[in-house]
N, C-alpha and C positions, 0 to 999 in steps of 0.2 A: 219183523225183527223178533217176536216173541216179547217183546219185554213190555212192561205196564206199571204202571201209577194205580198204588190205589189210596183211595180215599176212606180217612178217618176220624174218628172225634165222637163225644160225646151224644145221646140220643137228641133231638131235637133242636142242632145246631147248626142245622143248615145245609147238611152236607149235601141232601139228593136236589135239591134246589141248585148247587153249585154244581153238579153233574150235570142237572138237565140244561144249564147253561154253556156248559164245555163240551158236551156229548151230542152226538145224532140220535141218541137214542132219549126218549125221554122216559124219566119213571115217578111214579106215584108217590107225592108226597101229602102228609098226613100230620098233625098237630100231638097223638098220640105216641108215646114213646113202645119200642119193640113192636111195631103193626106191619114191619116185613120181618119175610124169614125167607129171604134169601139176599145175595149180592145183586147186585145190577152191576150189569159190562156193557160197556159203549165205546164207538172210538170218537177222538180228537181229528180235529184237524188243525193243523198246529199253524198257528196266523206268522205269514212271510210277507213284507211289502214287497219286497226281491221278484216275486213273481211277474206283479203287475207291471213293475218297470222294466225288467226282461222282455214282459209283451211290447214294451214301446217301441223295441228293436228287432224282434222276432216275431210280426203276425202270425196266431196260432188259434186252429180252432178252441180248445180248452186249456185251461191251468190246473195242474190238481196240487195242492198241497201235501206237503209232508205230515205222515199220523199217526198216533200212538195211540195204546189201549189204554182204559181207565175203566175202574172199577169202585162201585161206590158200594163198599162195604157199612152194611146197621149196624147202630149207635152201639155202643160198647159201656160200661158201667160198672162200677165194684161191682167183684164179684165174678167177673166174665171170664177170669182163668180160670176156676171151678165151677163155670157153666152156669152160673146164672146169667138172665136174663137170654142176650141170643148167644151168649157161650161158647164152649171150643168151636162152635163150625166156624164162626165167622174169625176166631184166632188161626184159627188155618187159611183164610183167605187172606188174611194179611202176611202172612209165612210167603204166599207165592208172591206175590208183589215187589215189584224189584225196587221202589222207593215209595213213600207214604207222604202223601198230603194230608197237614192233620187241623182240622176245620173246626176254629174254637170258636165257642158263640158271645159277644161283645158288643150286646146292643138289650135293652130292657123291651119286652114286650108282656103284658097281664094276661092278652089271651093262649101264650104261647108255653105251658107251664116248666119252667126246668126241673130234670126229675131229681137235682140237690137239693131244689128249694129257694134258689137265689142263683143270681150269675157271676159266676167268679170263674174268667177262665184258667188263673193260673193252678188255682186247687184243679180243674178238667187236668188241664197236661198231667199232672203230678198223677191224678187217678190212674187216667187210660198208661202215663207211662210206668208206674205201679203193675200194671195187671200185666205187661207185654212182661217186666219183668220177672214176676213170677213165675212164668211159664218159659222164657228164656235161661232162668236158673234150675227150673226144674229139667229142660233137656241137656244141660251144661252136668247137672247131677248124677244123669243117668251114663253118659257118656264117659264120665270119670268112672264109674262102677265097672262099666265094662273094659274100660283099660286097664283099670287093677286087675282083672285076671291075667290079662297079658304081660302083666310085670312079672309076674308071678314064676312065670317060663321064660324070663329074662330079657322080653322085648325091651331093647333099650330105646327105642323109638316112642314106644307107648306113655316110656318113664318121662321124657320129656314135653309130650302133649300134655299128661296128667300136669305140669308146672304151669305149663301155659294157660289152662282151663282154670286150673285155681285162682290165677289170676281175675279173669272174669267173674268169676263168681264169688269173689271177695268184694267186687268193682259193683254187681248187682246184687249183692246180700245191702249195701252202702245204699241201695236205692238209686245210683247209677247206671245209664246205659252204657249197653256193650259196644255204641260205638264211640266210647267218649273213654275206653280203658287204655294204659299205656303197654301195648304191645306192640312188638317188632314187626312190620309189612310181612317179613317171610313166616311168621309164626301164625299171622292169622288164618293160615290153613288151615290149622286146627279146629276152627268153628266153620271151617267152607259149609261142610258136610249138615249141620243143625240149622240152618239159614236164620239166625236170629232175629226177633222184632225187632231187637231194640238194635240193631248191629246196623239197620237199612236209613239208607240215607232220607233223611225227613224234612219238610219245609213246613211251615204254620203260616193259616192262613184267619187273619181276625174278618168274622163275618159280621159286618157293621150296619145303621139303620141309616136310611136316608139323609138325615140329619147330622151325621158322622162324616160323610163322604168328602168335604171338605177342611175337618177341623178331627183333630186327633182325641178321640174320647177317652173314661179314665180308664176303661178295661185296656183298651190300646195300649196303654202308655203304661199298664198294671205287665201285659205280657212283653212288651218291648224293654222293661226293666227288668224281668226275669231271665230275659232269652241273650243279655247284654255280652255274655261273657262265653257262652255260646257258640261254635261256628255252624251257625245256620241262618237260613234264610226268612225273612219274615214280610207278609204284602197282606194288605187289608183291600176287602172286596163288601159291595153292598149287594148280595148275594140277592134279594128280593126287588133291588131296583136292575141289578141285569139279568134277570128274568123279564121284566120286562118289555127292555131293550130286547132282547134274543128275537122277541116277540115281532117284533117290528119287520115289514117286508121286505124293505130298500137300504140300502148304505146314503143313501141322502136323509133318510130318516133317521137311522140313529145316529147320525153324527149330531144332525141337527137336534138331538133327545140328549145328546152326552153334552155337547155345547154350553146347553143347560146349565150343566152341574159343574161347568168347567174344566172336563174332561176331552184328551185329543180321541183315546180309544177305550174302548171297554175293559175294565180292570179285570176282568177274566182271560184277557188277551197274552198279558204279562204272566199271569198263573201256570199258563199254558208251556210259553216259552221256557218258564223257569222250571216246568218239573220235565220239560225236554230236556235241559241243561241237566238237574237232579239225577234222570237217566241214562247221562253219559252221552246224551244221540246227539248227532248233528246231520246237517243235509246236502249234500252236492245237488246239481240239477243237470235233465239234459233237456237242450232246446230247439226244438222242430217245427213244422207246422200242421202236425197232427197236434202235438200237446206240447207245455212246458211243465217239466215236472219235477219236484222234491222232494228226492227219496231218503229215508231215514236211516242211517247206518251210525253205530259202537264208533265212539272216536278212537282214534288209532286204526280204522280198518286199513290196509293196502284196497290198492286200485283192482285186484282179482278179487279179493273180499268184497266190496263194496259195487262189482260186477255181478256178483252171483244173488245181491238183494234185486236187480233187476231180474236175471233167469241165471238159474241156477248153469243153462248152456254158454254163458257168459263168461263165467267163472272157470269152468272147465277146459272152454278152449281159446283161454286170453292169451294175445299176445301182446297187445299193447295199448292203454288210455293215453288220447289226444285231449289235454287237457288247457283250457283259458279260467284266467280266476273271474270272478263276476264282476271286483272293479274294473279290470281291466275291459271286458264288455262293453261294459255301461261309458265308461269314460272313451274309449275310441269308436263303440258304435257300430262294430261290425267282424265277424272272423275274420275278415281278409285283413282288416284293419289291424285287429290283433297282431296277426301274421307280420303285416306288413312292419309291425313296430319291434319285431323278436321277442313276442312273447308269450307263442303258441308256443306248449311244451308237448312233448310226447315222452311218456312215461314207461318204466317198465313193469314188473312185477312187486316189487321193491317199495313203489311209490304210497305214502299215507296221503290218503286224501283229506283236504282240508275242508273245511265250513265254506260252505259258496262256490265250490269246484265246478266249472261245466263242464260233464264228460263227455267224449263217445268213445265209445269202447269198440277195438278192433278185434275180433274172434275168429278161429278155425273148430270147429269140431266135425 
């Protein structure tokens, strides 16, 4: 799909710890604040029960899950929109990112130094969303300049952008993000073209200590009263206790590890889901006995859209998805059964696939 999650927050809060838990890739983490100078990219696999219980009715050699890119962007700090610390490079990786997890740290540790000096995660948001701003106002500033020339020679289009921009940057001079200004759907055109920080849709994630996991600590309850009024998303993760868990070989072991703590699944499991959701995706499946499989597609895609994430020859020479919904699978147990009840559909071009669709797709090319 191209599109990606990346991860952000404050130096030494956790973040590549919670990548190496969400990621196939794993990467170096370190006590020292600024000791990468680069991004780390990995992908997801984005945790479905749907799979497994599909196989109850569909023996198949493998499952593969549906997956998304993630990228875990270094700590950020005053300063960072004029290049201190790891500075414009890593503001530009957050520019490409199509939504941001932003990884506040919410647990006291002596050996782990915060580079404020104490742990306050609400002052971190206020910082890192400080610095996205400033650099969102600065390309808001520069974009107005260049359409006063074109008023100039009487684009009357230009004069109207210019209105709308001011807008924002009266909204981020306020200390506000751009995605929280009151503009009209059709006007937000206007900043398509600058991809805002603060414009991208965001989720916060409190990274909490062992000890936490079951009982809501005061930084918790310090960012869950800041974020109140807010429409965003908030989940708290013991980032160093599911590194652990990750660790583990078997799903009879870490259940029996989560059990423990009172937990049904690993709270990185839900993170996952939710910056799937953040990014818009959702997943149809097709089911064989070579694979069952959940591909990730833009909600809203039609059935030729969402043919061509399989092969692109799908797409091109569609003429029709025969499509069952996944209750309807599970609850009668069989295609013919589907069938038999009216409620195997076959679709045309036209059709938006929904979340849990089982397709096959019929093609001529």
């Amino acid at each position: 799909m191209g599109l990606h999650c990346g991860i952000i927050g404050i130096a030494n809060c956790g973040k590549t710890t919670l990548f190496n838990c969400m990621s196939n890739t794993k990467a170096e983490t370190t006590s020292f604040a600024f000791s990468s100078n680069k991004s780390n990219i990995g992908v997801i696999n984005v945790p479905d029960a749907r799979l497994k219980i599909l196989e109850k009715f569909q023996k198949t050699e493998k499952l593969v899950p549906a997956t998304v890119d993630i990228i875990d962007i270094p700590g950020l700090t005053k300063g960072s929109s004029s290049g201190e610390g790891v500075g414009n490079q890593f503001l530009a990786d957050i520019r490409n990112a199509d939504a941001l997890i932003h990884v506040l740290r919410c647990f006291d540790d002596d050996k782990l130094t915060h580079i404020d000096g104490s742990v306050n995660p609400v002052r971190d948001i206020e910082t890192i969303d400080l610095e996205l701003q400033v650099k969102d106002l600065e390309s808001i500033t520069k974009k107005i300049t260049r359409l006063e020339k074109l008023v100039k020679v009487g684009d009357k289009d230009a004069k109207s952008a210019i209105e709308v921009l001011k807008i924002y940057a009266n909204h981020l001079e306020n200390m506000e993000n751009a995605r929280t200004a009151q503009v009209k759907e059709e006007d937000q055109k206007h900043i398509a073209d600058l991809s805002l920080l603060t414009a991208k849709p965001v989720m916060f994630v409190c990274n909490i200590d062992e000890a936490s996991v079951n009982s809501e600590n005061k930084y918790v309850t310090a960012v869950k009263d800041y974020l109140k009024d807010q429409n965003v998303k908030m989940l708290t993760v013991a980032a160093a206790l599911e590194s652990d868990i990750a660790e583990l070989e078997t799903d009879e072991e870490k259940l029996e590890f989560l059990e423990g703590y009172g937990l049904s699944e690993p709270s990185v499991n839900k993170i996952i889901r939710e910056a799937y959701d953040l990014l818009n995706l959702h997943s149809f499946f097709t089911v064989g006995p070579k694979e069952i499989k959940a591909w990730t597609i833009k909600k809203g895609m039609t059935a030729p859209e969402a043919s061509g994430v399989i092969h692109s020859d799908l797409q091109r020479g569609f003429i029709r998805a025969e499509v069952m919904k996944y209750e309807d699978f599970i609850s009668l147990g069989s295609e013919n059964a589907v069938k038999n009840a009216g409620k195997f559909h076959v679709e045309g071009k036209t059709y938006v696939v929904q979340d849990g669709d089982i397709m096959h797709i019929r093609f001529n090319v």
